[in-house]
C-alpha positions in Angstrom: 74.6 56.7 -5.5 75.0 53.3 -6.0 77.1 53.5 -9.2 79.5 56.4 -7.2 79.5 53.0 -4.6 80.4 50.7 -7.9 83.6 53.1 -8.7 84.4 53.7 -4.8 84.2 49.5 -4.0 85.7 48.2 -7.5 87.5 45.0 -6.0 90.6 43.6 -7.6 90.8 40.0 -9.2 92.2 38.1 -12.0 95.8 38.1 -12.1 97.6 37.5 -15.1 100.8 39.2 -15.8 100.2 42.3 -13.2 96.9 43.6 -11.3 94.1 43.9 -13.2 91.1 45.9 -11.7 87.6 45.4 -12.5 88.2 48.5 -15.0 91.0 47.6 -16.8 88.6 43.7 -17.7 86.1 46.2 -18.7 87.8 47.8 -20.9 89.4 44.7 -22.3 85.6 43.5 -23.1 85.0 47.1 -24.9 87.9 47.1 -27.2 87.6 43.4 -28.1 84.1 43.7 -30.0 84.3 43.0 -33.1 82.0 44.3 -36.2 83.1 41.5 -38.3 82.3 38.7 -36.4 79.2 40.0 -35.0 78.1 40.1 -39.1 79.8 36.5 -39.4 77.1 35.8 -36.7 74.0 37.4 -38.1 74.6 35.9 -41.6 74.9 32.1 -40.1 71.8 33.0 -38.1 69.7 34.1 -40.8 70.6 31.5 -43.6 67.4 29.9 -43.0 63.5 30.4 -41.9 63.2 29.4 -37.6 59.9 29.3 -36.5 59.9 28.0 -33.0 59.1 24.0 -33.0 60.5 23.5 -36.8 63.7 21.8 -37.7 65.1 25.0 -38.7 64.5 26.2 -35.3 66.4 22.8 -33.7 69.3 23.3 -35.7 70.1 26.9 -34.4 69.7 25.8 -31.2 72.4 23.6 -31.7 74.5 25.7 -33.8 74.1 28.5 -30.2 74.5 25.4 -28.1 77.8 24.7 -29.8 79.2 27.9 -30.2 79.0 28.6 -26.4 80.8 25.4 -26.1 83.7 26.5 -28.4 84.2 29.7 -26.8 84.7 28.1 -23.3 81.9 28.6 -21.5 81.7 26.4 -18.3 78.6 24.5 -19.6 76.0 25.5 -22.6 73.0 22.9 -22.6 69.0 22.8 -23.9 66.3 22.9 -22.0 62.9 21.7 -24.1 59.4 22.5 -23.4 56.1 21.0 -25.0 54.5 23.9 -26.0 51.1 24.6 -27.9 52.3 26.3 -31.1 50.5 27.5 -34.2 51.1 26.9 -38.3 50.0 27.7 -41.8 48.0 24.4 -43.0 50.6 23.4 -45.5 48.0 22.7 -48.2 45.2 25.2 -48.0 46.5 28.9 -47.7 44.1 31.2 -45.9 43.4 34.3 -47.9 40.3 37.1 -48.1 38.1 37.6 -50.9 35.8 40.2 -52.8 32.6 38.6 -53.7 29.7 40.1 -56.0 26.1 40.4 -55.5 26.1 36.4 -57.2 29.0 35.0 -55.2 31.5 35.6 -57.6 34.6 36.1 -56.3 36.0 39.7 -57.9 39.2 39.9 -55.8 41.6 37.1 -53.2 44.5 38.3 -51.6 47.7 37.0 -52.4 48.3 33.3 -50.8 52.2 32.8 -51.6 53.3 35.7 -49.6 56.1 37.8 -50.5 57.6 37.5 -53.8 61.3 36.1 -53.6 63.6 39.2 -54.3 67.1 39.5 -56.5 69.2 40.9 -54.1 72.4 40.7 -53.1 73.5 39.4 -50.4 70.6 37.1 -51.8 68.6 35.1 -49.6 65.7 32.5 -50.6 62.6 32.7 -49.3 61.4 29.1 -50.5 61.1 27.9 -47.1 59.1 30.5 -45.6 55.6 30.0 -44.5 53.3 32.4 -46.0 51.4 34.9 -44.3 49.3 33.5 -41.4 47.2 35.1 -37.7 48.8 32.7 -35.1 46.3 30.9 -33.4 43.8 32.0 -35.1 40.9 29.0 -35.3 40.2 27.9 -38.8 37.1 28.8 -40.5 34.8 30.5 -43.4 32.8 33.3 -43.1 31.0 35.9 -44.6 29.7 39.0 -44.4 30.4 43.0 -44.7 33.2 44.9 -43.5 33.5 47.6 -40.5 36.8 49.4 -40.3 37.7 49.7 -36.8 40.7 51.6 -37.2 43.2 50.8 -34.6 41.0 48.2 -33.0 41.4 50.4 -29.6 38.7 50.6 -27.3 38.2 54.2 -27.9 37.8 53.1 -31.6 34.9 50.7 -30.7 33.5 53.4 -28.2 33.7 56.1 -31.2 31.8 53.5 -33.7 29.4 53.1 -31.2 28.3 57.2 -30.8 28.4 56.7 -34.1 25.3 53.8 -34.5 27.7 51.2 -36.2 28.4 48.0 -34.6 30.5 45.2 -36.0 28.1 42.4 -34.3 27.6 39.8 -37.3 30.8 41.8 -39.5 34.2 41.4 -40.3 36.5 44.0 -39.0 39.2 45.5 -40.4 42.2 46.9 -38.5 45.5 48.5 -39.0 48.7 47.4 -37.3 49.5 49.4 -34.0 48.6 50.8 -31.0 47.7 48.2 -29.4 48.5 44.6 -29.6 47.3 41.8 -31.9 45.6 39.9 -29.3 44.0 42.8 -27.9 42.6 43.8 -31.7 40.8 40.3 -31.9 39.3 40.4 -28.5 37.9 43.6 -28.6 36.4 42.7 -32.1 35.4 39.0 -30.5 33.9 40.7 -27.9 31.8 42.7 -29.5 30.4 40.6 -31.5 32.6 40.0 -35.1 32.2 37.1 -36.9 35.5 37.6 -37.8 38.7 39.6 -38.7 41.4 41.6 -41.0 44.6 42.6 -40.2 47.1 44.7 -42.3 49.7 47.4 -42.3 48.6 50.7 -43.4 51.3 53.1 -45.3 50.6 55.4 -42.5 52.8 53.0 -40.2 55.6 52.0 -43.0 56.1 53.7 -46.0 58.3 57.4 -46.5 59.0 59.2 -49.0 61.9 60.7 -50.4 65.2 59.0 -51.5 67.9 56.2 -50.7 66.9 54.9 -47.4 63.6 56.1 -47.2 62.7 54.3 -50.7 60.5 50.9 -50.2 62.8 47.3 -50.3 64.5 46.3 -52.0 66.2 49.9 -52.6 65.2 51.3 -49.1 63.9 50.8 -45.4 60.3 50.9 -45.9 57.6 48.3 -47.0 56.5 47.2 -50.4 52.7 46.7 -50.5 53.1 42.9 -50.4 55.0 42.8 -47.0 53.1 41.1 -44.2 53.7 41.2 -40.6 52.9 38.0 -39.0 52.3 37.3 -35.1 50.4 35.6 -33.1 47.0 36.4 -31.6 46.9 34.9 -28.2 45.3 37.3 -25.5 47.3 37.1 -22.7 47.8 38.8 -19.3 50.8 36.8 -18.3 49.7 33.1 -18.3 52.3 32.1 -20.0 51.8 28.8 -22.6 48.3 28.5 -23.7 47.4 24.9 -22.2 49.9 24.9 -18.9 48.6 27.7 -17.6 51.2 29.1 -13.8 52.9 25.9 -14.5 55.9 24.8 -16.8 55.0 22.7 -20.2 57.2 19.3 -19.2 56.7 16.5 -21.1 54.8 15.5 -17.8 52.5 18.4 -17.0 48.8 18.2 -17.1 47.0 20.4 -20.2 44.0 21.9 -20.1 41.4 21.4 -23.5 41.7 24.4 -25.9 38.5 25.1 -25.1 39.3 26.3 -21.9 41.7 28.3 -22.7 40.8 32.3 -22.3 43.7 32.9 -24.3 43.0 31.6 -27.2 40.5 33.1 -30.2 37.1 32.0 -30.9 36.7 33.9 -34.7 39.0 33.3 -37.5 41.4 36.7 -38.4 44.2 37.0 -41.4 46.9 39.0 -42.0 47.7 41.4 -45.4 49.7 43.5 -46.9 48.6 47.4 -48.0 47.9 46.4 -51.4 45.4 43.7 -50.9 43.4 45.6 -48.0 43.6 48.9 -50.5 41.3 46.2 -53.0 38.8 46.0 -49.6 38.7 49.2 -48.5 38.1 50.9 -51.8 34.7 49.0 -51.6 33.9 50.2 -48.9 30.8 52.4 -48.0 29.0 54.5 -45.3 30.3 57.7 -43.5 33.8 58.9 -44.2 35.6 58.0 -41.5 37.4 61.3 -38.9 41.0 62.0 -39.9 42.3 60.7 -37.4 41.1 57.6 -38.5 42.5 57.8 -42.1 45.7 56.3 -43.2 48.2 56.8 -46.6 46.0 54.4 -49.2 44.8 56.3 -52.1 41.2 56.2 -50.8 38.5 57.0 -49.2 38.7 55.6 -46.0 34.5 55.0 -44.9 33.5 53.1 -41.9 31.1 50.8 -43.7 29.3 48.1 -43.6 28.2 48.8 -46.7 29.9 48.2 -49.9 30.2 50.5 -53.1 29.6 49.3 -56.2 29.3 45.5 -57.6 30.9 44.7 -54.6 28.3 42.8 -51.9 30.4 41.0 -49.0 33.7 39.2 -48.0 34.8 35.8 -47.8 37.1 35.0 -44.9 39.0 31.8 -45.4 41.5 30.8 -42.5 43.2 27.5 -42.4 45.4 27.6 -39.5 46.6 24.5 -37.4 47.8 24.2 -33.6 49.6 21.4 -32.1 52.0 20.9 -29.3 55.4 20.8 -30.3 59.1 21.0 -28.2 61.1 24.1 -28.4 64.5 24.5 -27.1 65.9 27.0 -24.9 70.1 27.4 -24.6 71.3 27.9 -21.3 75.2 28.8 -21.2 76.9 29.5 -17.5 79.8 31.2 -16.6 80.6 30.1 -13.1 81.3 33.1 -10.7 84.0 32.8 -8.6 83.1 34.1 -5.4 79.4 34.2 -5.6 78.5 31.2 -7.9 75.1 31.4 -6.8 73.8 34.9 -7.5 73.0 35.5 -11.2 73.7 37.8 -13.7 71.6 36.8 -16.7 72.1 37.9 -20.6 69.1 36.7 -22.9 67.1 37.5 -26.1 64.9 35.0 -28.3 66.4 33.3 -31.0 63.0 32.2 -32.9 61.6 34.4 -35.6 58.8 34.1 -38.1 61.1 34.3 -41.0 65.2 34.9 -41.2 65.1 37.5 -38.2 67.8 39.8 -39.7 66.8 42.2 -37.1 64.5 40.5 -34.4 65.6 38.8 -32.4 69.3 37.9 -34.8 70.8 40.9 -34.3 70.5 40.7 -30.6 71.4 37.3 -30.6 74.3 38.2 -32.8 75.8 40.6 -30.3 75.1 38.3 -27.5 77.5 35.6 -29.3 79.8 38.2 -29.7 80.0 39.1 -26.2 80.2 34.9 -24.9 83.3 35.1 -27.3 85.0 37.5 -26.1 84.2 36.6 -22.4 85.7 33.0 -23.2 89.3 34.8 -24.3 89.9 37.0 -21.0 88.7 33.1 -19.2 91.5 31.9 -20.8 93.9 35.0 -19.7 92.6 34.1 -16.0 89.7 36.0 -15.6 86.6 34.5 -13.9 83.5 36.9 -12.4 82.9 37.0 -8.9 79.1 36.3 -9.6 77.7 33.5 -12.1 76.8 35.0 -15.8 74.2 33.1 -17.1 73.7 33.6 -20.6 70.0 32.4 -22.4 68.9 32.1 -26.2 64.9 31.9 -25.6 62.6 29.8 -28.1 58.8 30.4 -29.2 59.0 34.3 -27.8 57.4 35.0 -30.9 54.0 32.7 -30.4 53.9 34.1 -26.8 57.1 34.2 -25.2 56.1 30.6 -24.1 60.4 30.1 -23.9 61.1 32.5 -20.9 57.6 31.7 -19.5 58.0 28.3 -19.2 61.3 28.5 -17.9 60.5 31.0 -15.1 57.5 28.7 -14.1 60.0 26.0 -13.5 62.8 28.0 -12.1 61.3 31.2 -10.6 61.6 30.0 -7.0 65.1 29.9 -8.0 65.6 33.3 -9.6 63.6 35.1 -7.0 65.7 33.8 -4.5 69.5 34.3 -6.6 69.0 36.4 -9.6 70.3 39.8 -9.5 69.5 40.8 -12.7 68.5 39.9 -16.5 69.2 42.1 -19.5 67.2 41.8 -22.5 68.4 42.9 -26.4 66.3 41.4 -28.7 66.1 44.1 -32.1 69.6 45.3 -31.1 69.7 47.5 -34.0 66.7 48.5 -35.6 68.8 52.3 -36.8 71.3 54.2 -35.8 69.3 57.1 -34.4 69.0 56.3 -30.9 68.9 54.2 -28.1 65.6 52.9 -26.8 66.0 51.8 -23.0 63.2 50.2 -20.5 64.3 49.4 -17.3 63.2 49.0 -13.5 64.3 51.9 -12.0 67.1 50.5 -9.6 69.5 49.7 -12.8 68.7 53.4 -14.6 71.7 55.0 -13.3 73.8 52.0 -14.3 72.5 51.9 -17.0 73.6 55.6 -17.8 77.2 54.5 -16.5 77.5 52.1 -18.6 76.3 54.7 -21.5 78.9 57.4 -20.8 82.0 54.3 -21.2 80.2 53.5 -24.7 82.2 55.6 -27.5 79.4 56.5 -30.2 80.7 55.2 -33.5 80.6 57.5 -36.1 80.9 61.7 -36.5 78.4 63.6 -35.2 77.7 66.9 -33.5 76.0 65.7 -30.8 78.6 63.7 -29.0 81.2 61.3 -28.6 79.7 58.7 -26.8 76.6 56.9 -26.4 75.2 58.7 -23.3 75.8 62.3 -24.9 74.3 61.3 -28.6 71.4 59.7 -26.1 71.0 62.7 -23.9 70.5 65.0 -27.3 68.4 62.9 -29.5 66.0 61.0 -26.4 65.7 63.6 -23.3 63.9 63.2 -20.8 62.7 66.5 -20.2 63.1 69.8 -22.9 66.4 71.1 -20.9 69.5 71.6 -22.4 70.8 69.5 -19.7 68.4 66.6 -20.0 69.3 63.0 -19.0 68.2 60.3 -21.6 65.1 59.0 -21.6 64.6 55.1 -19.9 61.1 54.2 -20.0 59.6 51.5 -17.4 59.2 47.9 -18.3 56.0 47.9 -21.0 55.8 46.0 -24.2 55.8 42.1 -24.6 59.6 40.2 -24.6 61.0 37.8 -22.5 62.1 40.8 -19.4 58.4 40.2 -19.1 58.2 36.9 -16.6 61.2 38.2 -14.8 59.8 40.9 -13.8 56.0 40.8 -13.2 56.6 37.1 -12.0 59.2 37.1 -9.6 60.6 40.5 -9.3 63.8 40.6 -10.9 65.0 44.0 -12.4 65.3 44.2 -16.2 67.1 45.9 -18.6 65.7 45.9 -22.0 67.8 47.7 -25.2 67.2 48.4 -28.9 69.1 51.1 -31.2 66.1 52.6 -33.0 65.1 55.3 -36.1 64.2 58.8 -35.1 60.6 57.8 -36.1 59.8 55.5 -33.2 56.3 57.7 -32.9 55.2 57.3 -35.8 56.9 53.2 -37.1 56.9 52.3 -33.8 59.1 49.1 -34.5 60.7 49.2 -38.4 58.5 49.0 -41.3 59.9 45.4 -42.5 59.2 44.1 -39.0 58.0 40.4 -39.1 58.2 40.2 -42.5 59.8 38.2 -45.1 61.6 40.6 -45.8 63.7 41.0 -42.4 66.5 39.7 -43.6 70.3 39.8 -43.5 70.3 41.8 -46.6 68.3 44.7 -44.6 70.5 44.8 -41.9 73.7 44.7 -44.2 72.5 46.9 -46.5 70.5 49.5 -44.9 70.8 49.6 -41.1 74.1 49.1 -40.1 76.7 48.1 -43.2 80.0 47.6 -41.0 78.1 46.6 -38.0 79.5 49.2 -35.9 76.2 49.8 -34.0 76.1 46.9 -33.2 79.3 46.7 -31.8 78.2 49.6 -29.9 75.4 47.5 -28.2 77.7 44.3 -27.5 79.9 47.2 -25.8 76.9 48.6 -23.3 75.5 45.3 -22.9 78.4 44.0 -21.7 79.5 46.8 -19.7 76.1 46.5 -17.7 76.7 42.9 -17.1 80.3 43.0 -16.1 79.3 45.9 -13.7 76.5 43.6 -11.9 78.6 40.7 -12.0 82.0 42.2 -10.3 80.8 45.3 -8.3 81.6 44.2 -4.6 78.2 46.0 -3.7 75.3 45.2 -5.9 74.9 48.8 -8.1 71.4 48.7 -7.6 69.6 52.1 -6.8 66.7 52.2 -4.5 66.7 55.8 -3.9 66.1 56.1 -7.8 63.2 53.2 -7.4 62.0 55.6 -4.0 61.9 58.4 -6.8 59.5 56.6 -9.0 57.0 55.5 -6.5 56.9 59.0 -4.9 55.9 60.2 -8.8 53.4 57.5 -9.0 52.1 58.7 -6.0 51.9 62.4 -6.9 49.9 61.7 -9.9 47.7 59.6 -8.1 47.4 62.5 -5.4 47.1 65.5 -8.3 44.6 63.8 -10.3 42.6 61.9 -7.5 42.7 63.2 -4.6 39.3 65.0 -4.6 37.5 62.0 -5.7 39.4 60.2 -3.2 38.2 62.9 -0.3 34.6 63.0 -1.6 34.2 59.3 -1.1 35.7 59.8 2.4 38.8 57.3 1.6 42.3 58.4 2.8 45.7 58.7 1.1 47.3 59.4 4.4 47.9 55.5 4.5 50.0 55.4 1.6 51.6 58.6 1.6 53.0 57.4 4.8 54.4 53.9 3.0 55.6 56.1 0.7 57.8 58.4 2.7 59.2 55.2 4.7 60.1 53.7 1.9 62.1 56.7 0.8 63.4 57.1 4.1 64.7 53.6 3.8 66.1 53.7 0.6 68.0 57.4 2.1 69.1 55.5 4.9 70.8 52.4 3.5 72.6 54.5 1.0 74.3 56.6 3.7 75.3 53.0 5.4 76.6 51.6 2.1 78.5 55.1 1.8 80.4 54.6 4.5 81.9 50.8 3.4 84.6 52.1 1.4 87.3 50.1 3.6 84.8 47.5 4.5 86.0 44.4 3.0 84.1 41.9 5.0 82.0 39.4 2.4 79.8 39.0 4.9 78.4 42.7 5.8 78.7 42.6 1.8 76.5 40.0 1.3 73.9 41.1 3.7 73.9 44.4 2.2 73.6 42.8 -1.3 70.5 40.4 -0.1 68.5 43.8 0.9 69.0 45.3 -2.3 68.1 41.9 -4.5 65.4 41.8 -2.3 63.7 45.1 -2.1 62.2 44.5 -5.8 60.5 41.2 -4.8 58.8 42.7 -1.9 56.5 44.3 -4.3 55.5 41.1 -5.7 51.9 39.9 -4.7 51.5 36.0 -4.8 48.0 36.7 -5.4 48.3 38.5 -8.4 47.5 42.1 -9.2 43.6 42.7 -10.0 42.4 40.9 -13.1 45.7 39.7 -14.0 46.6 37.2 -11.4 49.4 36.0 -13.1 50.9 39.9 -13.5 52.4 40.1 -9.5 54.2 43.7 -9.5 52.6 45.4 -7.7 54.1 48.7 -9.4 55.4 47.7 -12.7 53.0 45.1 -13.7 51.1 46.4 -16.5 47.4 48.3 -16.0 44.5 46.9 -18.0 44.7 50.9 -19.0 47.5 52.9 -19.6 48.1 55.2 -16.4 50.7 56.6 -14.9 50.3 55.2 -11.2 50.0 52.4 -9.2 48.9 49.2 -12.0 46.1 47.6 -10.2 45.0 50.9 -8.3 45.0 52.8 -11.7 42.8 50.3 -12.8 40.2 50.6 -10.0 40.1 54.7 -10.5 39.3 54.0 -14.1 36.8 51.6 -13.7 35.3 54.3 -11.2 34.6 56.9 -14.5 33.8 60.2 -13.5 31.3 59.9 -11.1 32.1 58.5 -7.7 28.7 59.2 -6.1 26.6 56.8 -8.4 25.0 54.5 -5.8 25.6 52.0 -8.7 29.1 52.3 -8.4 29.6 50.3 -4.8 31.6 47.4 -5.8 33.6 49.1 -8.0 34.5 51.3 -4.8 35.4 48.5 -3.0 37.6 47.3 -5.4 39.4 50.9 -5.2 39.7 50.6 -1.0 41.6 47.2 -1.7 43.5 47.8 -4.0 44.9 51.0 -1.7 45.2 49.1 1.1 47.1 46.1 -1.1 49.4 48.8 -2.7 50.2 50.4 0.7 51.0 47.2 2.1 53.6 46.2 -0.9 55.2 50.1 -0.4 55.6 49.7 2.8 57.0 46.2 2.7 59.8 47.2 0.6 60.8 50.2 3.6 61.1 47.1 5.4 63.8 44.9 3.6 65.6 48.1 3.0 65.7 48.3 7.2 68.6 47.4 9.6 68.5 43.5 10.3 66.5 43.0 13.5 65.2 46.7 13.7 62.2 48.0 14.9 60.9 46.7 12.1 59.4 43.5 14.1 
């Protein structure tokens, strides 16, 4: 409905020669994407190393800073932040070690990293710091391994049925699943002295021929790649030491010992080769299937160890310090509506070059300032403002967008109408992977259908067909695309479970997201220019087709004389989330004599609402008056920050979506509500059980309140609402 309204209410603007419509500066921004600057862009951006609070770092900041600048934009600036970061010590390398029954060290892991590659295009790795767990405290310990698999909480629950704790052990994990953070503090928890990190063949090796070969002659992961990251535990705090409030050169810190976030046991990070040398040591029960990855071993559980070997030596030497990172803030000025929002942003840090996170998004979002500055100087301006940021230190936390919403969210809850996120703008060619809040799905599928797809295929001609085919929804021939709700960890994160502005967040992705849930090169040395060039997208014509749908989506939201944001879509959502809760609930809920009549009823008012203001914004098609425009526009900026809780959801009080925060557990309702059935198990009726019940009455009654607060911004002013 409210993309039908977009096409219906198109305004005109921008003369220059003749009338131009808002379609025909649409299509202007389409055709004049081009592949070969877009690559021009990447290759400047990942000439060096740019770990957030290093020189490197600095100096693209400058280099975006500028480049806005040249283009035209009406102001490009940097905004700093003091933020707790985390480094290699420079002189003592952390690294794991096999040790004998005498002390005798059999086996270390490799200390220098990845070995520097003769490629072409080449690129030198000389200035990249070797592997490293961010945050992670220093220290030496000892002691016998556990696997632990995934590092999931059914994996600890499983070792547990199983009589094998890793209280007084090392554990070793795989990559994936689950986050790094969440890994350590599930081991920490339980009682690890420490803990071992790598990427299992299972995750990033193929087999076969030309692509699917390892690099340098394919896609996939040589056994000396290492993913780095960072191992903060987070649930929305933001930086580590400025906890809810922005890291200014003035702003109180807390010690690092009070911080929840950070770890208390030393962990490290290797590559498939070295953890094969731990693992084949390894001892006790072989370990369930499931559990087993690609190594040419036995995978065992442990904590015993097989032959001369006796324990491990952990060594970490990792150093934190606060340091200033530099976010770039370009504007756009919007003629009308200066103050209303439409914001394009993706990190511009990365742990090494970056070829494909975040550069290649940050590539295409240079691209699109470019092209935006030409049709300025042919007389176009946007009705609303275009704000356009490159975010620093996203990789140690997303401490750039955190701290920048903690200074300005008062302001982007109140103007903001949107931000759109690309950070890994082309992983592959496969596919598009979309998350968005549900009001900017069907614009987003808009936008899709005015994308052509680049290259020959049989399953369309543009991106929303190829889409459709190779991500539906559903197993109909018919089937929309997939878009997923906001999940993961990037910088749409703050924006929306902070203030309650709807996100957008795109990557072109492999076929094999299941299974290499990012790319296997991810966060490696080896993500570098030469990957992308090479193997991903040679002419940069994906790419293209990204800067093309991410600009279409922000031109839409910046010229549309009604907002295109759906409610009835986001009424749609809520009514599923409440069906699953009633389907898979409701007896439990009955047999502790607690009603769902409450929130069914929120439920239906807010999809009467959002049924009733799309009829009224139906019939504006000769309503020109900026006035009724702007009123209608407020309600539907505003209906998303009615489910925002200034309390905080439960457990998380700096997560304050009320429906798209993310659950402590992965469910498929209500966040904080989920939570509280969860927490309930399978028996309501244990006596033992009380407060847990309590917590599920509040949280109903919280989430019924939010619901039935967003029925009322979608209301007539001065209804009988008050």
């Amino acid at each position: 409905m409210a993309v039908r309204r977009y096409l219906v209410l198109a305004t005109i603007f921008g003369l220059v020669g003749g009338v131009l419509t808002q379609e025909d500066w649409a299509a202007q921004l389409r055709g004049e994407m081009d592949p070969a600057r877009i690559e021009e862009f990447l290759r400047i951006l990942t000439e060096k190393p740019h770990m957030a609070g290093t020189q490197g770092g600095y100096e693209l900041a400058e280099y975006v800073r500028q480049t806005w600048e040249d283009q035209g934009l009406d102001s490009a600036r940097i905004a700093p932040y003091d933020v707790l970061l985390s480094y290699p010590h420079p002189d003592s390398p952390s690294y794991v070690a096999l040790l004998d029954e005498s002390g005798n060290e059999m086996f270390r892991s490799s200390v220098a990293g990845e070995p520097q590659l003769d490629v072409d295009p080449p690129f030198n790795i000389s200035g990249v710091p070797p592997p490293f767990a961010a945050y992670s405290p220093s220290g030496v310990v000892e002691g016998n391994l556990v696997y632990v698999n995934y590092a999931r909480t059914s994996d600890f629950d499983l070792l547990k049925s199983r009589g094998i704790s890793v209280e007084g052990k090392i554990a070793i994990a795989r990559y994936g699943k689950t986050s790094r953070g969440r890994k350590l503090r599930r081991a920490q928890d339980r009682g690890a002295i420490g803990m071992i990190v790598y990427s299992d063949p299972k995750e990033v090796v193929g087999t076969g021929s030309g692509k699917t070969k390892k690099y340098p002659d394919g896609w996939y992961a040589p056994g000396t790649a290492v993913q780095r990251g960072h191992y903060l535990y987070g649930v929305g705090e933001g930086e580590p030491l400025t906890p809810g409030y922005p890291a200014t050169d003035y702003a109180y810190r807390i010690d690092q010992s009070d911080s929840d976030q950070l770890p208390t046991i030393p962990v490290h990070v290797i590559g498939y080769t070295d953890a094969m040398e731990l693992l084949r040591h390894m001892g006790g029960p072989l370990v369930p299937s499931s559990w087993q990855g690609l190594l040419d071993i036995d995978y065992r559980f442990g904590p015993e160890m097989e032959g001369p070997a006796s324990k491990v030596r952990l060594d970490v030497n990792v150093e934190t310090e606060v340091r200033t990172v530099h976010n770039v803030v370009g504007i756009i000025r919007g003629r009308e509506e200066p103050d209303r929002y439409v914001i394009l942003g993706n990190h511009r840090d990365a742990w090494t070059f970056g070829g494909v996170d975040p550069n290649s998004g940050t590539a295409c979002l240079l691209e699109i300032t470019r092209v935006l500055g030409e049709m300025m100087r042919r007389g176009w301006r946007p009705r609303r403002t275009l704000m356009f940021v490159s975010w620093d230190a996203e990789e140690h936390g997303m401490h750039g967008s955190y701290e920048w919403i903690e200074e300005f969210g008062k302001i982007m809850s109140d103007r903001a109408v949107a931000y759109l996120n690309v950070d890994n703008a082309v992983r592959d060619d496969y596919t598009l992977r979309a998350r968005a809040t549900p009001s900017l799905k069907p614009l987003l599928k808009e936008a899709a259908k005015m994308v052509p797809w680049p290259t020959s295929t049989q399953d369309g001609n543009t991106l929303y067909e190829v889409w459709s085919k190779r991500s539906p929804q559903t197993s109909a021939s018919d089937s929309p695309p997939k878009i997923s709700l906001p999940a993961g960890a990037s910088d749409y994160v703050p924006f929306v479970r902070r203030v309650g502005v709807p996100i957008l967040d795109l990557a072109m992705v492999h076929r094999y997201t299941i299974t290499y849930p990012n790319f296997p090169l991810y966060h490696t040395t080896y993500e570098t220019f030469h990957l992308q060039k090479t193997y991903i997208d040679p002419h940069f014509k994906f790419h293209r087709l990204m800067s093309q749908l991410w600009g279409e989506v922000a031109l839409s939201l910046a010229e549309s004389w009604i907002l295109p944001i759906d409610v009835s879509e986001y009424a749609g959502t809520v009514q599923e989330m409440y069906n699953w809760l009633d389907n898979w609930y409701r007896d439990k809920f009955e047999g502790s004599a607690i009603s769902l009549d409450a929130l069914q009823s929120a439920v239906a008012n807010f999809t009467q609402a959002a049924m009733m203001i799309e009829d009224e914004l139906s019939s504006m098609e000769n309503n020109t008056d900026p006035l009724v425009a702007r009123m209608y526009n407020d309600q539907l900026m505003q209906m998303e920050r009615a489910f925002i809780d200034p309390q905080g959801i439960l457990y998380q009080k700096f997560y304050r979506h009320t429906i798209l925060s993310s659950g402590l557990w992965d469910t498929e309702t209500f966040p904080a509500l989920g939570d509280a059935v969860r927490r309930m198990g399978s028996d309501w009726t244990d006596p033992g059980k009380e407060d847990k019940l309590k917590e599920v009455k509040q949280e109903l009654s919280i989430i019924t309140f939010f619901i039935q607060s967003a029925a009322n911004i979608l209301a007539k002013p001065a209804s009988t609402v008050f």
